[in-house]
Phi, psi and omega in degrees: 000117178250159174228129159217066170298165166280141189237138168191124190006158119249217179282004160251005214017206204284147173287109172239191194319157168323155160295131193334180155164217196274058214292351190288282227276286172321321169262008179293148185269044197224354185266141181326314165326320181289357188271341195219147166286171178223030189278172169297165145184152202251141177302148144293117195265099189252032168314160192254152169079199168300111214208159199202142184220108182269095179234143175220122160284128208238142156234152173227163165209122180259140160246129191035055156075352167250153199272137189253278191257158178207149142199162120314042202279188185178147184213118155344010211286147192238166169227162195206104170248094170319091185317311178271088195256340153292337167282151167266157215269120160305194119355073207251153139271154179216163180215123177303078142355134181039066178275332210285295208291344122005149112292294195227146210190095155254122149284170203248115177292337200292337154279304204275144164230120188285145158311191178212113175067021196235082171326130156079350155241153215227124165234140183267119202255068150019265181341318198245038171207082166285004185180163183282156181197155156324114155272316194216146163254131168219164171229142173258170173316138188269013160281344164266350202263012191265320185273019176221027150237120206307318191270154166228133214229151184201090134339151086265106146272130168236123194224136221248148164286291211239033167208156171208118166234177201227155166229145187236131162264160168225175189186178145324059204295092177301007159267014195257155158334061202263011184051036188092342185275159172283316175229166175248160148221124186258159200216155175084006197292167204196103182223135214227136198248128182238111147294150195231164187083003195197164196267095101041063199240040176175169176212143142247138184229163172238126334321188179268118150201194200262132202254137157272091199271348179268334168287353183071346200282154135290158129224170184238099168303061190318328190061245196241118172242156154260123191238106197265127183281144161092350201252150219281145193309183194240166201211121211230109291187129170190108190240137195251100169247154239238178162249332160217187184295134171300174187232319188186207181192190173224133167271137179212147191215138164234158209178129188229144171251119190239177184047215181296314158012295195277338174301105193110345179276193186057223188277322208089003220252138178185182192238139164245201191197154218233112189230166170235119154335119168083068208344209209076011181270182183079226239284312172314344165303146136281077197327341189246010158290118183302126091084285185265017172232123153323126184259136204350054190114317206268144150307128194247128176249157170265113173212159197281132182283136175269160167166227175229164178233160161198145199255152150212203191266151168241246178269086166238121199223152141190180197229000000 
């Protein structure tokens, strides 16, 4: 699904691009990246009512085992499916959930409108959200963005005038969040060794996987991995002969969390939408009605729009 309404600033400003990193290597056409796009992308949301597709991207860059840049982005898409597609949609307030945790935040005006002084709430105009689209583009705090990347890449190099091997660990990052759980399991993984200083002209590897000789590359297909705390890495063998001495090499991995999986992790950032206790919430609300003043009687609640989410890898690289 592409989207391209217009997004703009609130007081917190445009969501823009991951926090730096080995950005030469990531965009090269010779890096893992380059084989799969790594835009969002949102489900067709066909749910009756109000419905949300939560996708966030996590980039890191580990150097010797330690984490150097993190960030978070994320993007919103909402859907509006009429049970009654002949009645008219009014008006909805909505609330960003965990707005505090924001750096940068835009909503897309052409549906979304900010409250005036009312941080993180919103009214949604039904009417202008005929198919899913984008609601909101964000970034969390880069002091939180440290703790949601899951995975840890660990390099040892040894290097030869006509060889080079590598051993890459992967593991568990203890600084990322696991919520009380004992393991993580991440899916789709893909995780890829690029030499660098010297031509490449065979590879052996331990598991088996597939060499790129115009890429200098490896890469490993990985599948469905389990990330246990506390438990000693997992170890991936690859020795390289060279045409002359290598100088070092890079790892870049993309690896996505879905489903039940994903439940409870990445910023917390999601949407609820404002309804009043004892009906008279939806299309009859007032949007522009404070929070905690009763509407011909009624209370005004807050509940969460469902729908799906998923984290995955952006520019996750180390050395």
């Amino acid at each position: 699904m592409s989207q391209q309404a217009p997004f703009r600033s609130d007081s917190r400003s445009a969501a823009g691009d991951p926090a730096g990193g080995d950005t030469g290597s990531i965009r090269s056409a010779r890096s893992l990246t380059s084989t799969g796009s790594q835009a969002l992308k949102h489900p067709d949301l066909t749910e009756a009512g109000l419905t949300s597709s939560v996708v966030e991207t996590v980039s890191a860059r580990f150097e010797s085992g330690k984490l150097i840049t993190s960030s978070l982005i994320g993007e919103i898409a909402l859907a509006h499916n009429p049970t009654n597609p002949s009645a008219p949609s009014g008006l909805e307030k909505i609330r960003l959930e965990n707005f505090s945790s924001l750096e940068k935040v835009a909503p897309n005006t052409s549906f979304v409108t900010q409250v005036s002084g009312r941080g993180g709430e919103y009214t949604l105009n039904p009417a202008n959200l005929s198919k899913t689209q984008v609601a909101f583009k964000y970034q969390i705090r880069a002091d939180d963005a440290g703790s949601q990347a899951p995975l840890l890449i660990v390099p040892a190099f040894k290097i030869e005038p006509t060889q080079a091997s590598i051993i890459v660990s992967y593991s568990l990052n203890s600084a990322f969040h696991l919520h009380g759980r004992e393991s993580l399991t991440l899916s789709n993984v893909m995780l890829g060794l690029t030499l660098e200083g010297a031509k490449a002209t065979g590879c052996q590897t331990r598991p088996v996987g597939t060499f790129s000789r115009e890429r200098n590359l490896i890469f490993w297909p990985l599948g469905d991995i389990t990330l246990k705390a506390g438990a000693a890495p997992e170890k991936l063998l690859a020795r390289f002969a060279t045409e002359s001495e290598a100088s070092s090499g890079g790892i870049e991995v993309r690896w996505e969390i879905t489903g039940q999986n994903v439940q409870g992790l990445g910023s917390g950032v999601g949407i609820s939408v404002q309804s009043h206790a004892g009906g008279g919430g939806g299309d009859s609300a007032d949007p522009f009605a404070d929070e905690d003043t009763p509407l011909s009687g009624l209370m005004a609640v807050w509940k969460g729009v469902q729908g799906v989410k998923k984290l995955a890898s952006g520019a996750y690289s180390a050395k």
